[in-house]
C-alpha positions as semicolon CSV with decimal commas, in nm:
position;residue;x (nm);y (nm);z (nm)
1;X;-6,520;-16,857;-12,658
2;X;-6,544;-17,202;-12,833
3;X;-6,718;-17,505;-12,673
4;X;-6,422;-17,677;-12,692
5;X;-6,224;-17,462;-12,457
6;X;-6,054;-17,602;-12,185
7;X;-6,056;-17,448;-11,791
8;X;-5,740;-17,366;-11,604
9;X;-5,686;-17,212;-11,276
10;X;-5,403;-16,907;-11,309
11;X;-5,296;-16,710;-11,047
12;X;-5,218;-16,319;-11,041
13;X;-5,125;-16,089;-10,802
14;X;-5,413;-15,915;-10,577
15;X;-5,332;-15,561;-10,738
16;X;-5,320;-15,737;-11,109
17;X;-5,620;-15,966;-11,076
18;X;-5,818;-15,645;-10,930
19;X;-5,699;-15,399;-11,255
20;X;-5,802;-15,750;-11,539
21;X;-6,170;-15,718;-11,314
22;X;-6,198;-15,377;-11,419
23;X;-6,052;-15,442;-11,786
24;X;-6,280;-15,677;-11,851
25;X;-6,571;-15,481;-11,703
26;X;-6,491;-15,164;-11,905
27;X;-6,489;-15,358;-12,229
28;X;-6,782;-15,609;-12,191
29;X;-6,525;-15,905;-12,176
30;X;-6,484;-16,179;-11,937
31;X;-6,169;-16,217;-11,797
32;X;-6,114;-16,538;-11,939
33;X;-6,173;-16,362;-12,276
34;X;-5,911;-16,083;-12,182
35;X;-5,672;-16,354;-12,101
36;X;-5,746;-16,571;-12,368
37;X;-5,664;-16,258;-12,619
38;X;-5,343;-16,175;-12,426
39;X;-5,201;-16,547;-12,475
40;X;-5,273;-16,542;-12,870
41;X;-5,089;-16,192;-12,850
42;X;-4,798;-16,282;-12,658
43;X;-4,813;-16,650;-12,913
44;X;-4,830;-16,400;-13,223
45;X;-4,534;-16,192;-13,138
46;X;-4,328;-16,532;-13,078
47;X;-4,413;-16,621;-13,392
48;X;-4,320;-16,312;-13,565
49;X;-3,987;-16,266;-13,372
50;X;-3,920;-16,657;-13,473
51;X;-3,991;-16,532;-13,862
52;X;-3,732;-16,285;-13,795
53;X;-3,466;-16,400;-13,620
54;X;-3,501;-16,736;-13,898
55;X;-3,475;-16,475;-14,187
56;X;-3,132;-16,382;-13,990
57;X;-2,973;-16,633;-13,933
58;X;-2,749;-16,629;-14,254
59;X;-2,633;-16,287;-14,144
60;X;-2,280;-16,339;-14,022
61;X;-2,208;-16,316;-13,712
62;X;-2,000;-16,056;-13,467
63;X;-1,843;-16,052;-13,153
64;X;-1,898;-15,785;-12,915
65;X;-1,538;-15,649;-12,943
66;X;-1,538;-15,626;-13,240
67;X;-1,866;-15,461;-13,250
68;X;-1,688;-15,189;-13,012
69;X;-1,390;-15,174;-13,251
70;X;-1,564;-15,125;-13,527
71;X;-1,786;-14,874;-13,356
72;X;-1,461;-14,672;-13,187
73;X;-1,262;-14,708;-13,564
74;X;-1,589;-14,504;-13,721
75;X;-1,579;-14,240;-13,460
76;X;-1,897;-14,366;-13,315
77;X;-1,739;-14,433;-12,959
């Protein structure tokens, strides 16, 4: 981890906390590392879902029912 990190407190369930102890043991992290890791995950994902959902939103657009109807007039429902 850099110098420049900054501490925060975060709390986790009992059960949760105790399974991230063991995590973190089994793979020669720290926690902090393990959660550090998790949060750049979960930020990557965002990102890549953003990319997506930007690349789509020229599509056109369709309501629900007529979603169904479209579904039920191809034989799908």
């Amino acid at each position: 981890m850099s110098n420049l990190s900054k501490r925060s407190t975060v709390y986790f369930d009992p059960r949760i906390l105790q399974a991230l102890k063991m995590r973190a043991a089994s793979s020669h992290l720290s926690v902090s590392e393990l959660i550090d890791e998790a949060v750049r995950l979960l930020m990557r994902e965002d990102q890549e879902d953003l990319a997506a959902a930007s690349k789509r939103a020229a599509e056109p657009e369709i309501s629900y029912e007529d979603l169904l109807n479209d579904l039920k007039s191809h034989g799908k429902i």
